[in-house]
MIFI-97636 format. One record per residue (C-alpha): x, y, z; residue in one letter; residue number from 1. Coordinates in nm, 2 decimals. Layout:
BEGIN
+--------+--------+--------+----+-----+
:   east :  north :     up : aa :   i :
+--------+--------+--------+----+-----+
:      X :      Y :      Z :  A : NUM :
...
+--------+--------+--------+----+-----+
END
This chain:
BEGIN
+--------+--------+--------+----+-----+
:   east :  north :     up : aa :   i :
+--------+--------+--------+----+-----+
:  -2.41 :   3.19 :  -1.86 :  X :   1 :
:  -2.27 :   2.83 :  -1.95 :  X :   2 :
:  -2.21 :   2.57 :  -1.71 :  X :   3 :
:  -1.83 :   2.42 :  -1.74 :  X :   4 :
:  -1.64 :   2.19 :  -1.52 :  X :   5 :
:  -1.28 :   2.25 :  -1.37 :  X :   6 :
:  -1.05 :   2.00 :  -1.41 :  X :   7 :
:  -1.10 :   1.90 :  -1.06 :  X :   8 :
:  -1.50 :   1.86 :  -1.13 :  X :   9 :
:  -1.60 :   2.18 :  -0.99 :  X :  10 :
:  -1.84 :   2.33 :  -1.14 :  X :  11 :
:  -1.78 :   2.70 :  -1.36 :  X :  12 :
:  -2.04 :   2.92 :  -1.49 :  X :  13 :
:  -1.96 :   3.11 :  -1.74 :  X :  14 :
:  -2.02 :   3.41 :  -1.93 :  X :  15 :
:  -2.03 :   3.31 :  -2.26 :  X :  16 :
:  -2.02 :   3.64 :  -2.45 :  X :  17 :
:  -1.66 :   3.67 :  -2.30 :  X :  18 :
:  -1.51 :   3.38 :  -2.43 :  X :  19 :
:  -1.28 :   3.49 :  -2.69 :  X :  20 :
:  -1.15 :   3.11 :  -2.75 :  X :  21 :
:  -1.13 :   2.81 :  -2.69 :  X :  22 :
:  -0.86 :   2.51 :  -2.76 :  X :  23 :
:  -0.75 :   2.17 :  -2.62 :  X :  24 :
:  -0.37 :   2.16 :  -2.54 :  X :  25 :
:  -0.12 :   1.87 :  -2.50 :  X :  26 :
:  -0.29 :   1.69 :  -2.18 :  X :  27 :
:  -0.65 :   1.72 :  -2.33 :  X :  28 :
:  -0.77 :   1.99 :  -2.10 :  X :  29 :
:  -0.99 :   2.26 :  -2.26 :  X :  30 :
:  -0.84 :   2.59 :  -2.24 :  X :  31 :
:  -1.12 :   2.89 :  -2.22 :  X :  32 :
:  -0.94 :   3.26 :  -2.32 :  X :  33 :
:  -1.14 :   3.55 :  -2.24 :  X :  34 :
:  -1.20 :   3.89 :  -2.34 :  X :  35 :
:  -1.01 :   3.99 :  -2.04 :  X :  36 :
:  -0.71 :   3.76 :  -2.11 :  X :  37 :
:  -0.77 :   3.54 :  -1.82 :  X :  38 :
:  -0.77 :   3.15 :  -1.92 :  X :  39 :
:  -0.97 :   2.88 :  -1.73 :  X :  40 :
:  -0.86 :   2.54 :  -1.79 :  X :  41 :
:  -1.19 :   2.31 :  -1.77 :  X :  42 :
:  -1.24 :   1.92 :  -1.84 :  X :  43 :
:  -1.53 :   1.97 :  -2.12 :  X :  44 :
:  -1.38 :   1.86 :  -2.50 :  X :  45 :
:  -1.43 :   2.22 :  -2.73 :  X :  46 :
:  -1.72 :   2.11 :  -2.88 :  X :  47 :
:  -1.92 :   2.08 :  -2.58 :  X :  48 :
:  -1.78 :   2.44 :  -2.49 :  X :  49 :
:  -1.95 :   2.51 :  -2.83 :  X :  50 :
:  -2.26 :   2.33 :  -2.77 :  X :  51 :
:  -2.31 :   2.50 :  -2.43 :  X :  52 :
:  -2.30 :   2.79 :  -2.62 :  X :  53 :
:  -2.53 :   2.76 :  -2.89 :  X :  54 :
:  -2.77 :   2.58 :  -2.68 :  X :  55 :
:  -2.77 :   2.91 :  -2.43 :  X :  56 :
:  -2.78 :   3.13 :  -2.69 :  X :  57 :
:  -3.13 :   2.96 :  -2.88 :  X :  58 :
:  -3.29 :   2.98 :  -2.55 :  X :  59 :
:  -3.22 :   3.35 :  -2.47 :  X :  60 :
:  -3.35 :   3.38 :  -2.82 :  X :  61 :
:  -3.66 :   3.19 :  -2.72 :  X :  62 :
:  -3.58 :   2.89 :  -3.03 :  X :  63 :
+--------+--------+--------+----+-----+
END
């Protein structure tokens, strides 16, 4: 699981093998679609999204 914040600073952990995507809209909130078609609207920029990602998956992997 990844550790997100809502837009209100709340934070969201996440599991990241159901994120199906991720994009930034008008306001420059992050919005997180998943598998399930539920959407979770979350301050981090994409690329943190992505880095929480990869950084979850290399430890899992034990890299």
């Amino acid at each position: 699981m990844i550790a997100l914040r809502r837009r209100n600073g709340y934070p969201i952990f996440v599991n990241s093998d159901l994120i199906e995507t991720v994009e930034t809209v008008d306001d420059g909130s992050t919005v997180v679609t998943l598998t399930s078609g539920n959407t979770l609207v979350v301050s981090d920029p994409p690329e943190n999204v992505r880095e929480a990602i990869v950084e979850f998956r290399r430890r899992i992997a034990g890299h």
